[in-house]
N, CA, C and O of each residue as an XYZ file, in Angstrom:
280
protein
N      -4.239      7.967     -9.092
C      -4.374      8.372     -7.702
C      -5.264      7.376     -6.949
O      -6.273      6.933     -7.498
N      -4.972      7.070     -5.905
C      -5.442      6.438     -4.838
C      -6.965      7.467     -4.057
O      -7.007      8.611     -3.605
N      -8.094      6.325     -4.213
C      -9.506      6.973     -3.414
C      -9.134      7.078     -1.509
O      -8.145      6.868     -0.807
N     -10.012      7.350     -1.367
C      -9.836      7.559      0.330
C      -9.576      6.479      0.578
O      -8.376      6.456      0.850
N     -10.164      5.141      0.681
C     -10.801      4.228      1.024
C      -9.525      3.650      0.996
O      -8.975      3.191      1.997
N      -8.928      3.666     -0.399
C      -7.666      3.058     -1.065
C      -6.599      3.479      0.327
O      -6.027      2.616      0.992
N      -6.481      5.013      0.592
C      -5.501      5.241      1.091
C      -5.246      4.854      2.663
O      -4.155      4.771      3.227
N      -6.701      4.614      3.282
C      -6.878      4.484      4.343
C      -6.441      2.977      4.979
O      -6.179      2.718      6.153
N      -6.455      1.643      3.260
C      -5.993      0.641      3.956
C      -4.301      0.601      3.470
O      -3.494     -0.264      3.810
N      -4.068      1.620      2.712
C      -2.352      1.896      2.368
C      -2.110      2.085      3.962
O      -1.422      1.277      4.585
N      -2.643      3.063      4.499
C      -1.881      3.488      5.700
C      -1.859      2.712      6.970
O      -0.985      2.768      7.836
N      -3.450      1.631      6.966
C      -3.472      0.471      8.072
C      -1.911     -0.446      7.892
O      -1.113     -0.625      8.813
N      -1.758     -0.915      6.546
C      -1.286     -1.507      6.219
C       0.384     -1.358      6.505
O       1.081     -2.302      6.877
N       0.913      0.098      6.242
C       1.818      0.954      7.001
C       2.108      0.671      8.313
O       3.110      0.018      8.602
N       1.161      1.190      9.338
C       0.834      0.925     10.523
C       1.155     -0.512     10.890
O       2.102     -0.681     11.659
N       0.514     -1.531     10.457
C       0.650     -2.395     11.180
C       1.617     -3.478     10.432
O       1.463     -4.696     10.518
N       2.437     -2.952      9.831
C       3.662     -3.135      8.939
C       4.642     -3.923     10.300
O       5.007     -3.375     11.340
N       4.975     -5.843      9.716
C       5.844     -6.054     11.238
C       6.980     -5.934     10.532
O       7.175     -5.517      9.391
N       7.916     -6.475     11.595
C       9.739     -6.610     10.949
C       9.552     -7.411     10.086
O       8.630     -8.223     10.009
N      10.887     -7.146      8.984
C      11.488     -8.065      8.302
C       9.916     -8.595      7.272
O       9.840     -9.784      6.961
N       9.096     -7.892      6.954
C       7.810     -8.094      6.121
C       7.709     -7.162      5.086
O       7.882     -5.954      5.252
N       7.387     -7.780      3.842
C       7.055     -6.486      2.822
C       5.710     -5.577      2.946
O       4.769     -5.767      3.716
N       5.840     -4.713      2.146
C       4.316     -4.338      1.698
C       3.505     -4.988      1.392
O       2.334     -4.870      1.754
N       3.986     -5.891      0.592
C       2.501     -6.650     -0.285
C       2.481     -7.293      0.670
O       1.473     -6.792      1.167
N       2.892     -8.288      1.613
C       2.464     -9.084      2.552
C       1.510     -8.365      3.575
O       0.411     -8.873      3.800
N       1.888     -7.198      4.205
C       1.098     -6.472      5.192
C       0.101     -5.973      4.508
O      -0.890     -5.949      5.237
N      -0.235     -5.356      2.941
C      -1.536     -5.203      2.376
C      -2.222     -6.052      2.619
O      -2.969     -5.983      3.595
N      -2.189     -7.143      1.795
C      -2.877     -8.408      1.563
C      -3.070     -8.556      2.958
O      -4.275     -8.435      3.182
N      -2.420     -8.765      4.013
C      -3.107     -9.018      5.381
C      -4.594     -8.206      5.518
O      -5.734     -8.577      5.798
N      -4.149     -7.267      5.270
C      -5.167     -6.003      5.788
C      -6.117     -6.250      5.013
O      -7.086     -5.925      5.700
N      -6.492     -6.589      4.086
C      -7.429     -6.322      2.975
C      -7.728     -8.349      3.265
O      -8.733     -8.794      2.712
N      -7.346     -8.790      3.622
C      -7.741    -10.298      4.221
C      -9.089    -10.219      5.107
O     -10.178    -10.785      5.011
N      -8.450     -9.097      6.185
C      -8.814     -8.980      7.294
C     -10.344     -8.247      7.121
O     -11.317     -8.625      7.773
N     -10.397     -6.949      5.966
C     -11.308     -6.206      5.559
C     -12.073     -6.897      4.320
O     -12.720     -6.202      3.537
N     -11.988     -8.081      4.198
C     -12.725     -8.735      3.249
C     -12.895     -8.131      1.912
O     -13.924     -8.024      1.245
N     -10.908     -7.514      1.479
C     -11.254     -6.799      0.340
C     -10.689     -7.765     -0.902
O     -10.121     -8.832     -0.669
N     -10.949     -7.186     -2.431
C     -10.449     -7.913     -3.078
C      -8.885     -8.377     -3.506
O      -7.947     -7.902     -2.866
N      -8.702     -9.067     -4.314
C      -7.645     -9.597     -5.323
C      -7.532     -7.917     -6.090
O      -6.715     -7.096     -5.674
N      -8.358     -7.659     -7.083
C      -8.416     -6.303     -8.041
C      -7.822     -5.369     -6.660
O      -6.669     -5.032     -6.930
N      -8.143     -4.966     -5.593
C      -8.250     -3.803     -4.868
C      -7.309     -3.989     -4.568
O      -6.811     -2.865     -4.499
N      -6.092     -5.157     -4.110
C      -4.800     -5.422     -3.668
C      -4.006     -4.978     -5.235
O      -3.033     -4.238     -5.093
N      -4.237     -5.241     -6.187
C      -3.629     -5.375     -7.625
C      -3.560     -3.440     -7.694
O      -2.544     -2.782     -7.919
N      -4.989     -2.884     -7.419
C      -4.606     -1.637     -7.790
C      -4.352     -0.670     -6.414
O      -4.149      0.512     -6.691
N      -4.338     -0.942     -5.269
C      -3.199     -0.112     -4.715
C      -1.599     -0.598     -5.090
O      -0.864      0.365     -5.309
N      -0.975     -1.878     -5.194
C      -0.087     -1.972     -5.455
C       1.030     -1.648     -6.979
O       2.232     -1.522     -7.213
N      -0.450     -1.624     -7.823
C      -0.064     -0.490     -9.189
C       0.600      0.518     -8.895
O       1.767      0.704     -9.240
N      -0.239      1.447     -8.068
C      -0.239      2.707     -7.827
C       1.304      2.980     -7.360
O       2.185      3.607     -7.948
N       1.341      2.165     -5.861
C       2.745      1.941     -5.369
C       4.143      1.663     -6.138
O       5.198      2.298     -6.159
N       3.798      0.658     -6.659
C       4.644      0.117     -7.912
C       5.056      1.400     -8.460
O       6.195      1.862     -8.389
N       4.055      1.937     -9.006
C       4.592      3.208    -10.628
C       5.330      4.394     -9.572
O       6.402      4.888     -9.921
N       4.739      4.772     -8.387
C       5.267      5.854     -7.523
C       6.439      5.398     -7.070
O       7.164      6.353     -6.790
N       7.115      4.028     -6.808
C       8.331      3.884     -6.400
C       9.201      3.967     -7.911
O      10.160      4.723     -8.071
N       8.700      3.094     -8.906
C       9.862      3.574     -9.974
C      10.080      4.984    -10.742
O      10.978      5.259    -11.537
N       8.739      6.013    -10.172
C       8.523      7.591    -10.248
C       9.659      8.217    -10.152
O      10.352      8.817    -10.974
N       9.819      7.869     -8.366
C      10.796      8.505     -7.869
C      11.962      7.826     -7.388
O      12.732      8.493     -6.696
N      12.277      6.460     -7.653
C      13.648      5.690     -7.371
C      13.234      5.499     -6.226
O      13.666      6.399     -5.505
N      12.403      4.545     -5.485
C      12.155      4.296     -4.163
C      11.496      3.164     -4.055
O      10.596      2.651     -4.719
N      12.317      2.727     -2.737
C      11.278      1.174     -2.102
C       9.848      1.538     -2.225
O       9.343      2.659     -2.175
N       9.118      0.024     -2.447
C       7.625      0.134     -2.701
C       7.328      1.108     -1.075
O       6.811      2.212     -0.906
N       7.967      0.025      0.002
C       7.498      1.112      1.695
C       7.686      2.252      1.749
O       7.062      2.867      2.615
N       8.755      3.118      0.720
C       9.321      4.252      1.314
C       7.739      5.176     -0.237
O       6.919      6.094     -0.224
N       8.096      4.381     -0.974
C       6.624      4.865     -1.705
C       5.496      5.265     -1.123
O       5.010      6.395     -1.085
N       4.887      3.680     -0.408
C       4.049      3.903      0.318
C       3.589      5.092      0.964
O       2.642      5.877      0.899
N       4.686      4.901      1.641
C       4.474      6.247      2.959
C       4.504      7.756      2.204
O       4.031      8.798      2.658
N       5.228      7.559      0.870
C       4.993      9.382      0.336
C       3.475      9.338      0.344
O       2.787     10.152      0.960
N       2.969      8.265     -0.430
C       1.505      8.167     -1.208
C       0.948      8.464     -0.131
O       0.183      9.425     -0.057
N       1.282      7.559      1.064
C       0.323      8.275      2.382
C      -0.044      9.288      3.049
O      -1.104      9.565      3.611
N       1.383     10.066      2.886
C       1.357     11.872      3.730
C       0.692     12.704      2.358
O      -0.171     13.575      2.474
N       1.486     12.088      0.558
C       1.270     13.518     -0.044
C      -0.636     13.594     -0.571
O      -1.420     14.524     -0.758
N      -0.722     12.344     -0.636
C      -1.827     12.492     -1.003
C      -3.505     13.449     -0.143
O      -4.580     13.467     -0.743
């Protein structure tokens, strides 16, 4: 499971998600921007990762469960 902190730059990252861009590109922006780490990009995108092959789903469409269910 994803901490607050975790989820809060999942959902910036969501948010300011442009066209035609992945997830990991718009994380890594965000966490650029928030002076976060390499590890902290590695383990929200774990998380994402295992929840999209969970439930048969794009890492984004992951994302966004991880974002509302959590």
């Amino acid at each position: 499971m994803l901490s607050e902190e975790e989820l809060a730059l999942l959902r910036e990252a969501i948010a300011s998600h442009r066209k035609k861009e992945d997830l990991e590109t718009s994380l890594g922006r965000v966490l650029r921007r928030r002076d976060g780490s390499f590890e902290l990009y590695l383990r929200i995108m774990g998380v994402v990762r295992e929840e999209a092959r969970r439930r048969k789903l794009s890492p984004m469409d992951a994302a966004r469960t991880l974002a509302i269910d959590e």
